[in-house]
Every structure is written in structure tokens, then in C-alpha cells.
VEXKEDO-227436 format. One line per 3 residues: number of its first residue (from 1); for each residue x, y, z of C-alpha. Coordinates in Angstrom, 1 decimal. Example, Ala and Ser with C-alpha at 12.3 -4.5 7.8 and 13.67 -1.06 7.14 Angstrom:
# residues 2
1) 12.3,-4.5,7.8 ~ 13.7,-1.1,7.1;
# end
This chain:
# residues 211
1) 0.0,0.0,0.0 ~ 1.4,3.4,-1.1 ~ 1.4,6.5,1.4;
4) -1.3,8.1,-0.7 ~ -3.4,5.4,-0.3 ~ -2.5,4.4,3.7;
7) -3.5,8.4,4.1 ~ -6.6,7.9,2.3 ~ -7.6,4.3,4.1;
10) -7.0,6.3,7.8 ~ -9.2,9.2,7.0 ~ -11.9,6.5,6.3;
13) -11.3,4.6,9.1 ~ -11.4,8.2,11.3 ~ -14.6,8.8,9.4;
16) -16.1,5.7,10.3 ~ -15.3,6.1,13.8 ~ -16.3,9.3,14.1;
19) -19.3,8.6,12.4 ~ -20.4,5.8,14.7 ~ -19.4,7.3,17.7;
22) -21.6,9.8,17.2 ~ -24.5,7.4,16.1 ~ -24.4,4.9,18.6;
25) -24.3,7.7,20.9 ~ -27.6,9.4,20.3 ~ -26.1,12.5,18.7;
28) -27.2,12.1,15.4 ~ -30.6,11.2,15.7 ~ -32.2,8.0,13.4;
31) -33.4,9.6,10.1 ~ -31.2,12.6,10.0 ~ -29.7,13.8,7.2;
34) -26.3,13.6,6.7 ~ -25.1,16.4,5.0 ~ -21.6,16.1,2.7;
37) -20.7,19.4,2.9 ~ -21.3,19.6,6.8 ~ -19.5,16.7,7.6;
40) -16.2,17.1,5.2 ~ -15.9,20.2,6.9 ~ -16.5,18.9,10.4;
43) -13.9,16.0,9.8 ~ -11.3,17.6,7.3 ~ -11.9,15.3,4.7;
46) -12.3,15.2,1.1 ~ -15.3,13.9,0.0 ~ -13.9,10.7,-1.6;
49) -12.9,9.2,1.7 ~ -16.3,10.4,3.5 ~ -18.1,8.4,0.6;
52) -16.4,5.0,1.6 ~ -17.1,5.8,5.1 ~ -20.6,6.0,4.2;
55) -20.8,3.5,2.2 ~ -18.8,1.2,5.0 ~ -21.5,2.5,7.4;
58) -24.1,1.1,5.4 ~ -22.8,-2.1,5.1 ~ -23.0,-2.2,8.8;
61) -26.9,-1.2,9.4 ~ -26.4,2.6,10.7 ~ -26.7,4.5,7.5;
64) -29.2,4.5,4.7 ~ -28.4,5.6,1.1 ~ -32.1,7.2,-0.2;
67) -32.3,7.5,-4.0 ~ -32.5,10.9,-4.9 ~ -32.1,12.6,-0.9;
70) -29.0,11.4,-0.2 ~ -27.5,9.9,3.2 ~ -28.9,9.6,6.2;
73) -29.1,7.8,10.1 ~ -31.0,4.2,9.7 ~ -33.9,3.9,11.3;
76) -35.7,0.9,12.5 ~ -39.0,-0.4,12.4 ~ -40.9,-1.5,15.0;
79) -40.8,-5.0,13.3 ~ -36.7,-4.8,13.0 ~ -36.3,-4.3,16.5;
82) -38.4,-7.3,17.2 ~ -36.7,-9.2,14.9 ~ -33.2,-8.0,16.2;
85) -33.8,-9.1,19.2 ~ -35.3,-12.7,18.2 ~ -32.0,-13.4,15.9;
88) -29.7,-12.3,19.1 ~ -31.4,-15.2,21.4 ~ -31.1,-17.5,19.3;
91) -27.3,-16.6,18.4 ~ -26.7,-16.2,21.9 ~ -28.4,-19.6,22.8;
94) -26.6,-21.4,20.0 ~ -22.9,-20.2,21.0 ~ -23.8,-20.9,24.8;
97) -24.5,-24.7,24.3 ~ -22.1,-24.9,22.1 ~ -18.9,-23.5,24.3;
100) -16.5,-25.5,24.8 ~ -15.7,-26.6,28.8 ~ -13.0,-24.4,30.6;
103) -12.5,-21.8,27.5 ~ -10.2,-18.8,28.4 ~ -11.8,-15.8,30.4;
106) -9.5,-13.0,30.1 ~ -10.7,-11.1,27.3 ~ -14.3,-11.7,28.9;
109) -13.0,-10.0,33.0 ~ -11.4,-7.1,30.9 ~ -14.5,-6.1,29.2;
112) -16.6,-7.0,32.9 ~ -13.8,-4.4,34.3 ~ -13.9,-2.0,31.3;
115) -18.6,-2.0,32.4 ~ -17.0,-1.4,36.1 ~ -15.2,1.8,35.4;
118) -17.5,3.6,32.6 ~ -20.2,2.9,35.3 ~ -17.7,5.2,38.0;
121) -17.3,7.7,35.1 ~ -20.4,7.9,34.1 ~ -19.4,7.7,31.0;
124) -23.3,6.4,29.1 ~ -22.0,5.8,25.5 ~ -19.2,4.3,27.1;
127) -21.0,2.1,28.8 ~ -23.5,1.4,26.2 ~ -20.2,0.1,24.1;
130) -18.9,-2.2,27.1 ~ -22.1,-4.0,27.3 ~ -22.1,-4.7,23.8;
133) -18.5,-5.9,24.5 ~ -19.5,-8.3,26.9 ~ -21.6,-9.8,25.2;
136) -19.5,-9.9,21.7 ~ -16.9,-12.1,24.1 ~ -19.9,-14.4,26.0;
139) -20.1,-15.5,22.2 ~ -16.9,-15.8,21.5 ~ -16.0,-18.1,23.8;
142) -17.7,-20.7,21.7 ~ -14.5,-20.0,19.1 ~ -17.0,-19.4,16.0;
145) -15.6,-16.5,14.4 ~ -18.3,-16.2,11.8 ~ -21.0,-16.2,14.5;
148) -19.6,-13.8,16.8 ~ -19.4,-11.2,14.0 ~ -22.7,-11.9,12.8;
151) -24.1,-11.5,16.4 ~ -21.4,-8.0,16.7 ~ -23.7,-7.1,13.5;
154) -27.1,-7.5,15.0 ~ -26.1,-5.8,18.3 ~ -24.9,-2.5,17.0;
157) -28.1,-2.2,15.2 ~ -30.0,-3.1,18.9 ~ -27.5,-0.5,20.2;
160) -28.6,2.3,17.2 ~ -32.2,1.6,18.6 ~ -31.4,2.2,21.5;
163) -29.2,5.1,21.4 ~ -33.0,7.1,20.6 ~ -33.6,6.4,24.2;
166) -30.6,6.6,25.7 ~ -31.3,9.6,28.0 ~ -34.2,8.2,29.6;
169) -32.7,4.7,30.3 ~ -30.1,6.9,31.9 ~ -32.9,8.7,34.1;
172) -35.0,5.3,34.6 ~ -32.4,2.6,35.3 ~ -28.9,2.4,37.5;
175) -25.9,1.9,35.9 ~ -24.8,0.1,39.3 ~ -27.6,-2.0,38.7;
178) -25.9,-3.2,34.6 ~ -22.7,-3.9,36.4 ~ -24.1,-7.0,39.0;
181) -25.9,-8.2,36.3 ~ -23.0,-8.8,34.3 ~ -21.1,-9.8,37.3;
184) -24.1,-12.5,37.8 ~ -24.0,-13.4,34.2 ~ -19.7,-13.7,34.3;
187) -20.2,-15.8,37.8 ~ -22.5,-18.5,35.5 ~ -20.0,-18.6,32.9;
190) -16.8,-19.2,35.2 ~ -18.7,-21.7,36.8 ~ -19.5,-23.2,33.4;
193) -23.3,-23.6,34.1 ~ -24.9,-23.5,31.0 ~ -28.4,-23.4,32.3;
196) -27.8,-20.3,34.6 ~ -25.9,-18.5,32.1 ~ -28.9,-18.9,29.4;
199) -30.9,-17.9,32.4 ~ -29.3,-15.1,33.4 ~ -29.2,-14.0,29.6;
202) -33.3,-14.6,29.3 ~ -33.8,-12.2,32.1 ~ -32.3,-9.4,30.7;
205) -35.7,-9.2,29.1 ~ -36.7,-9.3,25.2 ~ -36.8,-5.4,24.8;
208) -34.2,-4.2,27.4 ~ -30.4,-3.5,25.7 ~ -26.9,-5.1,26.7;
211) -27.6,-4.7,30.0;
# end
């Protein structure tokens, strides 16, 4: 790869972040435009390297090309969110029972430690993305790389949803209240009980988020 184009592939990847951050965040809110001109000026970027960050975006659920109107936020249907959540039990149920016994739990404490201190900080996106993270590595552990991206897919799209109501689940729930349920749920899988960690995943209710 050239310098031109290592230059080019890290303004899409800042885009992208950027872009998401911002998304999954609740800043940009779901069916709001997104404005070329705005943005290359708010990220000091041509508008080649913006494109492919769009078009990246897309290909991950939180952007929606519309013929004729340009870009803009996803939005979900009542229906999608339902249907999110049905495909993310069922992945979740599927990599559970199929975990092999005493599978390695570091990268699975760091992201129970990295729910710990967003909680202290207050940090809400944060916190949003640790529970995702969790959750990513609960499936992991059953060492099928193509299902554990597949199930990443489905819950930043669950997180985009959710993002919409972010301040209110900040107002209505307690973070502290996240963290012992993914202490409960990290407990379960130490212990290797499959029953109580399916359990503990079932009660975090069909419409509730990560946590």
C-alpha cells in the first residue's frame, strides 16, 4: 500500500469512527440527514474518503443511502427491533451450548472491568459500548468467528435503537444496577453452568439493551 493510499484508508477509518461514535451515541438522531458538505468540513476530509465511510457505514446497518435525498441515520421499524432481538437469542443460545468446557476468560474480565469503570465515570456511550462488548466475548467463547461477528452485527443495530432512548434509560435505570448483572451473568459462565448463564441472559428481558 502506497502512502497516498495508507492516508486515504485512515481518513476513512477516522470517518467511520467518528461517524459511529456519534450514532451509537444518540447525537445524530435515526433519520437525520447527513449532510456532505457539513460533515467534510467537520472532519477535514475530502469527500472521496467520506463516501467510503458512508458506504462502510451502510454495510454495517447505521446509514441509509435514499435515491434521490442522499444519506442519512438508519432507522428501524418497529418489526426490525423485534426481529433483532429474536435473531440475538437465538445466536446467543446457539454459542452458549455450544462453548467449549473451561474456554479462556480474560478477554471476557477485561470487558466486565472496562462496564465497572464507565459505570464510576459515568461515561453512558461508554457504557453502552462495554455492554455490547461483553456480550461480543460471552459469544466468542464458543471460538465461531463467523457467528460472533454476525451476532457484533445484530447488536450494534440493537445499540442504534437504543441510542434514541438513551437519555431516559439513563434517568429510569442504574448503571450500578448493569454492572451486578454482568457480574451475575460472568459468575455463570466461570462456573460453566450452561443453564444459569442462558438464564441469566433470558432475564435481561426481550426489549431491554446489553444490559
Amino acid at each position: 500500500m502506497s502512502d497516498g493510499e495508507l492516508e486515504t484508508y485512515s481518513l476513512v477509518q477516522l470517518a467511520v469512527e467518528r461517524l459511529r461514535r456519534d450514532i451509537l451515541s444518540g447525537r445524530s438522531d435515526p433519520g437525520e440527514r447527513l449532510v456532505e458538505e457539513q460533515l467534510t468540513r467537520r472532519l477535514g476530509i475530502s469527500r472521496a474518503p467520506l463516501r467510503e465511510a458512508m458506504r462502510l457505514l451502510a454495510e454495517q446497518g447505521l446509514v441509509e443511502h435514499i435515491p434521490r435525498r442522499g444519506a442519512r441515520v438508519a432507522t428501524l421499524s418497529d418489526d426490525d427491533v423485534r426481529e433483532l432481538y429474536e435473531v440475538r437469542d437465538v445466536l446467543e443460545r446457539h454459542a452458549v451450548t455450544s462453548t467449549p468446557p473451561g474456554p479462556d476468560l480474560g478477554r471476557l474480565r477485561s470487558a466486565l472491568e472496562t462496564i465497572r469503570k464507565a459505570t464510576e465515570a459515568d461515561d453512558r456511550p461508554e457504557l453502552a459500548n462495554a455492554h455490547r462488548r461483553f456480550h461480543v466475548e460471552v459469544v466468542a467463547l464458543s471460538g465461531n468467528r463467523q457467528l460472533t461477528a454476525l451476532y457484533e452485527s445484530i447488536l450494534v443495530r440493537i445499540q442504534l435503537y437504543m441510542a434514541v432512548n438513551m437519555r431516559r434509560e439513563a434517568e429510569a435505570a442504574r448503571a450500578a444496577d448493569g454492572v451486578l448483572r454482568h457480574e451475575r451473568l460472568f459468575t455463570a459462565v466461570e462456573a460453566g453452568d450452561t443453564a444459569r448463564i442462558l438464564g441469566a441472559l433470558s432475564r435481561h428481558g426481550a426489549r431491554t439493551y446489553l444490559g
